[in-house]
C-alpha positions in Angstrom: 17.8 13.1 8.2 13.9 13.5 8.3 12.5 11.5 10.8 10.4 9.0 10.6 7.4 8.9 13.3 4.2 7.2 14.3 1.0 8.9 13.8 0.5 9.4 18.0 3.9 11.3 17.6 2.9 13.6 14.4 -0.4 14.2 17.0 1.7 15.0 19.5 3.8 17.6 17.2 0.6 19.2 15.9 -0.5 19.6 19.6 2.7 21.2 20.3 3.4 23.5 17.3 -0.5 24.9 18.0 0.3 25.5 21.6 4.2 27.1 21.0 3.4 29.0 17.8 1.6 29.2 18.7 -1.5 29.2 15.7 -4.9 27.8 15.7 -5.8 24.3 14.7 -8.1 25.8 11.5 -5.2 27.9 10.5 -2.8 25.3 10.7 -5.6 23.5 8.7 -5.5 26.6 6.2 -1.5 26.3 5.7 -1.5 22.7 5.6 -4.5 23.2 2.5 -2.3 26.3 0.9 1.0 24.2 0.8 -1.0 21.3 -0.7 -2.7 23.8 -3.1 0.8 25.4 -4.3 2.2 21.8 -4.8 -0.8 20.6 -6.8 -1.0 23.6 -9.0 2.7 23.4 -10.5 2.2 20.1 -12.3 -1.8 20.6 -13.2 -3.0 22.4 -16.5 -5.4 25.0 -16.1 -8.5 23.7 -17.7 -8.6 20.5 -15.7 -11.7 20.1 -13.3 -10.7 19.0 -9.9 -13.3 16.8 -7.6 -12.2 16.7 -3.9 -13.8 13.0 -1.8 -13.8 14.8 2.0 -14.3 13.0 4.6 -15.9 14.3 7.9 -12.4 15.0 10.2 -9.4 17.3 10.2 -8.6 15.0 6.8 -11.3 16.0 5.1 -11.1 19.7 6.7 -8.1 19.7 4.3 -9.9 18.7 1.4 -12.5 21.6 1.8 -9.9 23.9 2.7 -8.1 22.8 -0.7 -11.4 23.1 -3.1 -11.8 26.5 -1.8 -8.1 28.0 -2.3 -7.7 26.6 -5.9 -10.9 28.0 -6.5 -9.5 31.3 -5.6 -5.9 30.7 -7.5 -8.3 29.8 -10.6 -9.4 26.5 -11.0 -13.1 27.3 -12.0 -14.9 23.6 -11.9 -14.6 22.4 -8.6 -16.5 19.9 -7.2 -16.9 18.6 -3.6 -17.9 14.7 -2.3 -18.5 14.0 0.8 -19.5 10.4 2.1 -22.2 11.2 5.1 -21.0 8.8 8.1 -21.8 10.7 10.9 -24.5 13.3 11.6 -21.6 16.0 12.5 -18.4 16.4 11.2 -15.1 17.4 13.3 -14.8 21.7 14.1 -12.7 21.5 11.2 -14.5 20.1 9.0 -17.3 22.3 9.8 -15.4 25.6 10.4 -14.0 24.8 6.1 -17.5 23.6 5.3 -19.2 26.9 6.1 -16.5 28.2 4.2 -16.9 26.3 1.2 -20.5 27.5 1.1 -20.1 30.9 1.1 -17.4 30.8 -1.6 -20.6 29.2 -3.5 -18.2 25.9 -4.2 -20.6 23.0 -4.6 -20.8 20.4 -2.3 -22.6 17.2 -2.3 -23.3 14.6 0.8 -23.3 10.7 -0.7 -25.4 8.9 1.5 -24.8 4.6 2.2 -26.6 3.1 -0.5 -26.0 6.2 -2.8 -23.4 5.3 -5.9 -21.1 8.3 -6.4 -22.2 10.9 -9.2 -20.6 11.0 -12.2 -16.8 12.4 -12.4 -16.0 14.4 -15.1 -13.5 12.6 -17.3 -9.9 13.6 -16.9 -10.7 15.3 -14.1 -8.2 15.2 -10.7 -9.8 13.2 -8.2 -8.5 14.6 -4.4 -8.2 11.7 -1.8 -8.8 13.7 1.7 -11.5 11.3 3.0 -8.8 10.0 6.3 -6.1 10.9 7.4 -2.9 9.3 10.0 -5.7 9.3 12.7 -7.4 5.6 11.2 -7.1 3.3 13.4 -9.3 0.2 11.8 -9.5 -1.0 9.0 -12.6 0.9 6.4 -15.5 -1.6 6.4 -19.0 -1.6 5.1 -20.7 0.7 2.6 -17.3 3.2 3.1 -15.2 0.0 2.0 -17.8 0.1 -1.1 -17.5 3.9 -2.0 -13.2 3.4 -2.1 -14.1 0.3 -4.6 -16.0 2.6 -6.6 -13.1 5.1 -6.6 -10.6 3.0 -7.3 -12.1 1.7 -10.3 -12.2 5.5 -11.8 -9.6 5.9 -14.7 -9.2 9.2 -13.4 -6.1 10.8 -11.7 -6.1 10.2 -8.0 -4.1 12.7 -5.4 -4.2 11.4 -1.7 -3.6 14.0 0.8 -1.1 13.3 3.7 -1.6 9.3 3.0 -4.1 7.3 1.0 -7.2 6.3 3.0 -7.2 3.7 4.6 -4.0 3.0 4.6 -1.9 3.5 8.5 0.8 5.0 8.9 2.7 2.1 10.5 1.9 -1.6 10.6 -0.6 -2.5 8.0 -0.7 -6.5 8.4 -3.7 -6.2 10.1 -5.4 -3.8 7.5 -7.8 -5.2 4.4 -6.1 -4.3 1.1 -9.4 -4.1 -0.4 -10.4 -0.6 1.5 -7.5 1.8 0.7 -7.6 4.4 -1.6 -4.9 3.3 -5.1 -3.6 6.8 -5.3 -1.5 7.9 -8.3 0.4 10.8 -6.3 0.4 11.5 -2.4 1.1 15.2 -0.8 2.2 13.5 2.5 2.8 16.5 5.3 5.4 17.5 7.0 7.0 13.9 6.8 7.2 11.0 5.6 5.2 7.7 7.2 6.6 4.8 7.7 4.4 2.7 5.2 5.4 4.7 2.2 8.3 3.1 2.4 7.3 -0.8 2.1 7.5 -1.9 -1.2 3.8 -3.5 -1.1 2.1 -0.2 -0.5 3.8 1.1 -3.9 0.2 0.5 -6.1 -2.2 2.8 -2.8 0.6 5.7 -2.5 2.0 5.9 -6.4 4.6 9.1 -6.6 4.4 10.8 -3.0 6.2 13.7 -1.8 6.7 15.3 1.1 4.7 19.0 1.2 6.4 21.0 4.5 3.3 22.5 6.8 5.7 24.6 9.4 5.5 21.9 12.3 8.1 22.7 15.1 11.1 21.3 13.8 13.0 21.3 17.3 9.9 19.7 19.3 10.1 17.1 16.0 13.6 16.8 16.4 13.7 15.8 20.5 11.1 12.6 20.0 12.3 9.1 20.0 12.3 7.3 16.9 14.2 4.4 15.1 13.5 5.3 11.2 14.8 8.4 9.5 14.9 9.0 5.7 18.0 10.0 4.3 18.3 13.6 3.4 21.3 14.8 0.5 22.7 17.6 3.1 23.2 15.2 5.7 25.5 12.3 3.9 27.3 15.0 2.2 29.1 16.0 5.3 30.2 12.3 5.7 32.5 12.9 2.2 36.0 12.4 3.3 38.4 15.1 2.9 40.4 16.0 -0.5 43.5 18.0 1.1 45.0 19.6 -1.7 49.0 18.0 -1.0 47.2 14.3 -0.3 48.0 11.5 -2.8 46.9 8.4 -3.6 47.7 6.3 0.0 45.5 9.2 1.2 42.3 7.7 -0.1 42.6 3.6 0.3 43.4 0.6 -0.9 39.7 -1.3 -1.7 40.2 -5.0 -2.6 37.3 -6.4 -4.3 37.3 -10.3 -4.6 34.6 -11.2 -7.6 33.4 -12.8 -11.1 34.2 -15.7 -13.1 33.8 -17.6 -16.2 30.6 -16.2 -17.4 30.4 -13.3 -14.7 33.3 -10.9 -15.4 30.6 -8.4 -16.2 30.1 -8.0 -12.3 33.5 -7.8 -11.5 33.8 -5.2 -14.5 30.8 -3.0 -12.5 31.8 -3.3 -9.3 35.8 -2.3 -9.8 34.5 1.0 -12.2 32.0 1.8 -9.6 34.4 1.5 -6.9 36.8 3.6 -8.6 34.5 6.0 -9.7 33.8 6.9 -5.9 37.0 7.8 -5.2 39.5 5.3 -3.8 42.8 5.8 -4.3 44.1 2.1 -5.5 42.0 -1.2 -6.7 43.0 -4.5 -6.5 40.3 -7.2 -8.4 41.6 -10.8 -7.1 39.8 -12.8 -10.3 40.3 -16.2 -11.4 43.3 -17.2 -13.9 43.1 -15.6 -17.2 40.1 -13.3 -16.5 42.5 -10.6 -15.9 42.8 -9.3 -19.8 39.2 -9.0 -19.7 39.5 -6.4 -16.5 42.5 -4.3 -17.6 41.0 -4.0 -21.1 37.8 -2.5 -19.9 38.9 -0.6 -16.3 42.9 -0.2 -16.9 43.0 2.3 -13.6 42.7 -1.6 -11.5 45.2 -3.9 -11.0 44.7 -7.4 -10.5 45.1 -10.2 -8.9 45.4 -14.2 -9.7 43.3 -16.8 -8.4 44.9 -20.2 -10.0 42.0 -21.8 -10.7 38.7 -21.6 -12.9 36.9 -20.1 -9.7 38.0 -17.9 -6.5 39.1 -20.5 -4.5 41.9 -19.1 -2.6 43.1 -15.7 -0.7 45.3 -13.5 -2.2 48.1 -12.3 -0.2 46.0 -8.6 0.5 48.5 -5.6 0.1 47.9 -2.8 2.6 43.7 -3.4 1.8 42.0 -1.1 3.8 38.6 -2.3 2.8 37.3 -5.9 1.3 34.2 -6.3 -1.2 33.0 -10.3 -2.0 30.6 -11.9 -4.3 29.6 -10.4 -7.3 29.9 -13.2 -9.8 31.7 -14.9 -7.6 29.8 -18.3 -7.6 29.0 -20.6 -5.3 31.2 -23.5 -5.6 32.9 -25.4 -2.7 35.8 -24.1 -3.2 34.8 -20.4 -2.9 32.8 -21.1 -0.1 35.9 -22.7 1.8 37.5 -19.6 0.1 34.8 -17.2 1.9 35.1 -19.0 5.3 39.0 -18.2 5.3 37.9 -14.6 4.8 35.6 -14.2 7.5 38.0 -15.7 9.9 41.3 -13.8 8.8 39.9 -10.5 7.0 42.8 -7.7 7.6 40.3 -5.2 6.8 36.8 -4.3 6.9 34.4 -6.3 4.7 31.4 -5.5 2.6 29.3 -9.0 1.5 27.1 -9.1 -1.4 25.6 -11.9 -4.0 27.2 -15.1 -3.8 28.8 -14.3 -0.9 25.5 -13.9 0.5 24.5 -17.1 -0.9 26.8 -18.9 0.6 26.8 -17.4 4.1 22.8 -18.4 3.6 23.8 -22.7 3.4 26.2 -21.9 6.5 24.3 -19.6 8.8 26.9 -20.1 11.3 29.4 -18.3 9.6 27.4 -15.5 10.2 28.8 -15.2 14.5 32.2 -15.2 13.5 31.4 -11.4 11.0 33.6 -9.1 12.3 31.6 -6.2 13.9 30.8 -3.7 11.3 30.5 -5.9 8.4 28.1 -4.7 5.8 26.0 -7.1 4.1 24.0 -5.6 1.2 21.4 -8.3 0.1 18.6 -7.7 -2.5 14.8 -9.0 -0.7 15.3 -12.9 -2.2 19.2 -13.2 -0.8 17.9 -12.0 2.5 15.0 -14.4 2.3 17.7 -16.8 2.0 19.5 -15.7 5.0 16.6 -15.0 7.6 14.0 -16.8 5.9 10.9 -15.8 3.9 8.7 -13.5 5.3 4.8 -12.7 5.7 5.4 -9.0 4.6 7.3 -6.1 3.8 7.1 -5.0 7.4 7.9 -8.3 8.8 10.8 -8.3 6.5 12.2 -5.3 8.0 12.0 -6.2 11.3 14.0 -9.7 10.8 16.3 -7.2 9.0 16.9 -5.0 11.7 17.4 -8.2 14.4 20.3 -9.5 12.0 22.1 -5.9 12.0 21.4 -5.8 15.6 22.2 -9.8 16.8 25.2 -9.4 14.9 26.4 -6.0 15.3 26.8 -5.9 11.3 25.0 -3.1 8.9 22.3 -4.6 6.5 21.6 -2.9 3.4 18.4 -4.6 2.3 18.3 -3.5 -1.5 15.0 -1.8 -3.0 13.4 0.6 -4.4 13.7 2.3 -0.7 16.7 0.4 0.2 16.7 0.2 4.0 20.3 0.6 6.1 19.7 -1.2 9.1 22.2 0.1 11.7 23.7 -2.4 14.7 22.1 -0.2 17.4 18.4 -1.1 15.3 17.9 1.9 13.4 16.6 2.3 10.1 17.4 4.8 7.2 15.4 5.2 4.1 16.7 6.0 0.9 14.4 7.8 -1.7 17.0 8.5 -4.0 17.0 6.2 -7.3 14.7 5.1 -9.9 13.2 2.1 -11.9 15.4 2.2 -14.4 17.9 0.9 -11.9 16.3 -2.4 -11.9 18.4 -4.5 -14.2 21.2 -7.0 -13.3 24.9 -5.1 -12.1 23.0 -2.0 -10.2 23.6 -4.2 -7.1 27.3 -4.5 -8.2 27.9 -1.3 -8.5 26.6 0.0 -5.3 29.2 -2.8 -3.9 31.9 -1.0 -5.8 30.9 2.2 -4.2 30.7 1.2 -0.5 34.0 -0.8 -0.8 35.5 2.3 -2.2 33.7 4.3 0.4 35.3 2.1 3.3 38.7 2.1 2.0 39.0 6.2 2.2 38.0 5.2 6.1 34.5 6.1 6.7 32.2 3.6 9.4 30.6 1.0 8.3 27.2 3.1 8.7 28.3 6.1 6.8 29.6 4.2 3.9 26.4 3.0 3.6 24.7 6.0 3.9 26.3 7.7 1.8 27.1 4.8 -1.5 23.7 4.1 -1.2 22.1 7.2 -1.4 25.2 8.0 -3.9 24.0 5.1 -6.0 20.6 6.4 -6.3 21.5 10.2 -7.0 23.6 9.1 -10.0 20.6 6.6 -11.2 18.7 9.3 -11.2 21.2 11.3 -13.7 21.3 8.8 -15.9 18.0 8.5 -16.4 17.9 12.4 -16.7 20.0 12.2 -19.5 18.8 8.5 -21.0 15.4 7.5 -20.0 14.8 4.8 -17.2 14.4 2.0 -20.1 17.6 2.1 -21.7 19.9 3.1 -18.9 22.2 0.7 -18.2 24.4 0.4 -14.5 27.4 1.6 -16.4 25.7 4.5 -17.6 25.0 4.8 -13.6 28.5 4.6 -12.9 29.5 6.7 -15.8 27.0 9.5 -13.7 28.9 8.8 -10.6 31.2 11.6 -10.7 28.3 14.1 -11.5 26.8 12.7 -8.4 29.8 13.4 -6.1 30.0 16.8 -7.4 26.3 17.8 -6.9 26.7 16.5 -3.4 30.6 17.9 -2.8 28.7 21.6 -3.3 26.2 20.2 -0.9 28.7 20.3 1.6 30.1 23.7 1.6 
């Protein structure tokens, strides 16, 4: 897992990788600028002109130190802007200023009240005016020089975040003074606010550009937010033993659709399937079982008498138990629902209407069996905890559910958060757009059901389906395009997915 930590903490690992390397702050500068330069010359065409906005700190010492070495690997029209706040800039900046000059680079100081000068068009705008050090938000004629640059059609690259944005809490900040990147180069690791959904339009693509920080000093400071990594959910892949058989690997029971919503019963059975468990039971309502053997024969089935789930099946050696999609919410599943909570005989995973309906009886919630997994999308867990001010506030109301009731809380999106009973967090980054349409949700249910009936925790099926999920997302829209995919042409990648990370884990 890469962890996740708060810009006095990345300090704090700078400090200590200059004092243990040990290497000098401008040289760390100079790798930090190289591995930046390296990343940004793979994707850009030769001929395009690159204009660097520095600022005067270690930030902007980047940005100098970036014009200069794609100068040298053969960019020939660089330009340098830099906005003049302060009579001096930081040793850094200075140190890759002089620099800059004697490699004959041009470099122009924008004074307050001076408009920018005219960017060449198509050119590649680099965002290194601030870095994870900003503590307040950008005000006055600084606030006016990021307007200007934002309304630039050109391409915008922020390095390590966009500026003006923090690297943790931003409900204090002013929208209106941070940099709308189209790509970000963050360093080292990833910050927390690339990951709220809100901050999508100032970061755009980011990606995470290694500097040589000291892993083991990263690796011994507290944090409660990690971003899941391929390497590390492989491991959690239960065993295939080559004389094991079908008991081996579960029995998942999956308790969903009706009239009008086979379709996520249909998604959710092939997806859990498709992740490996050895038997499926669908309980469905009467006559909604031709529709399920037709399309996913491998399931069997089981009858609910009436025209909705309304009672429990008599579960056959279940060792896991999905509910809700297309389940509805009618009185009778909800009484249906309440019998479950109380009498499960085997782990549960919660999603949809199930979700819906443990949102008009919140009190339900107390009697969830420890290690339930609840797997709402942002307006089902508005329902359940109520709406919130903003992505961040949303997380935290997230991760006092998984904690109050000791339960793991997928909150769906496109950096789905697993919210762990002991209040961590884990990131996925794993997935695309073309995952938003209706039944993606189903389908992850499918996989985590599936996942917790070949007995893995609660915490490492949801590690794993969801990151699972998003790796076979991803192949589809490899192979299809994000706008036509479907989730079953997710599903149908599944077992490409599973393979890629099976060879992971050897």
């Amino acid at each position: 897992m890469l962890p996740i930590l708060s810009a006095e903490q990345i300090r704090q690992a700078d400090a200590y990788t200059m004092a243990h390397e040990p290497i000098a702050s401008i040289d760390l500068m100079e790798r930090a600028a190289a591995a930046c330069a390296r990343k940004m010359m793979e994707s850009r065409a030769p001929d395009v002109p690159v204009v660097v906005m520095a600022g005067m700190g270690n930030n902007g010492g980047d940005g100098l130190a970036l014009a200069r070495i794609i100068h040298d690997l053969g960019v020939e029209s660089v330009q340098v802007l830099v906005p003049h706040y302060k009579p001096k800039g930081s040793p850094g900046f200075e140190t890759n200023l002089a620099r800059l000059r004697e490699a004959k680079i041009a470099v122009t100081f924008v004074d307050e009240g001076t408009p920018l000068p005219a960017i060449p068009p198509g050119a590649i705008v680099v965002d290194a005016l601030f870095g994870t050090g900003l503590a307040r938000p950008i005000a006055g004629w600084l606030k006016e020089l990021i307007g200007q640059l934002n309304a630039l059609p050109n391409e915008i690259l922020a390095i390590d975040l966009p500026s003006g944005l923090f690297a943790n809490d931003n409900s204090t900040n002013d929208p209106e003074a941070i940099v709308q990147a189209d790509r970000t180069f963050t360093l080292e690791l990833p910050k927390y606010a690339l990951f709220m959904p809100g901050h999508a339009r100032f970061c755009g693509n980011w990606e995470v550009v290694p500097i040589g920080l000291d892993r083991a000093f990263i690796g011994s400071l507290k944090t409660d937010a990690a971003m899941i990594e391929s390497a590390d959910v492989a491991k959690l892949l239960p065993p295939r033993g080559r004389v094991f058989h079908k008991g081996n690997f579960g029995h998942a029971w999956l308790l969903a659709g009706g009239p009008g919503k086979m379709g996520a019963a249909l998604l959710a059975s092939m997806a859990a399937l498709r992740s490996g468990c050895g038997l499926l039971t669908a309980h469905v309502p009467v006559g909604q079982d031709a529709v399920l053997h037709a399309a996913v024969p491998e399931a069997m089935t089981s009858l609910d008498e009436s025209a909705c789930l309304s009672t429990l099946p008599k579960f056959n050696k279940a060792t896991a138990i999905g509910a809700g999609p297309g389940m509805g919410t009618e009185a009778a599943s909800a009484r249906m629902l309440k019998l479950l909570i109380q009498n499960a005989p085997a782990p549960m995973v919660l999603d949809a209407d199930a979700l819906n309906i443990l949102a008009e009886n919140k009190t339900w919630m107390a009697f969830l069996a420890p290690g339930t997994i609840l797997t709402p999308h942002p307006k089902e867990f508005e329902r359940l905890a109520g709406k919130a001010a903003s992505d961040g506030h949303r997380l935290r109301l997230a991760k006092e559910m998984a904690v109050r009731f000791k339960v793991v809380l997928v909150l769906k999106g496109a950096y789905t958060a697993v919210c762990a009973p002991d209040g961590r967090v884990y990131f996925n980054a794993s997935g695309n757009p073309g995952m938003a349409k209706g039944g993606s949700g189903d389908a992850l249910t499918g996989i985590i059901t599936s996942l917790r009936a070949q007995g893995l925790d609660s915490l490492s099926a949801a590690l794993l389906g969801v990151h699972a999920h998003g790796i076979a997302g991803d192949l589809a829209a490899e192979a299809l395009g994000m706008d036509g995919m479907l989730p079953s042409d997710l599903i149908g990648k599944l077992p490409m997915a599973w393979k890629q990370l099976r060879q992971l884990a050897k």
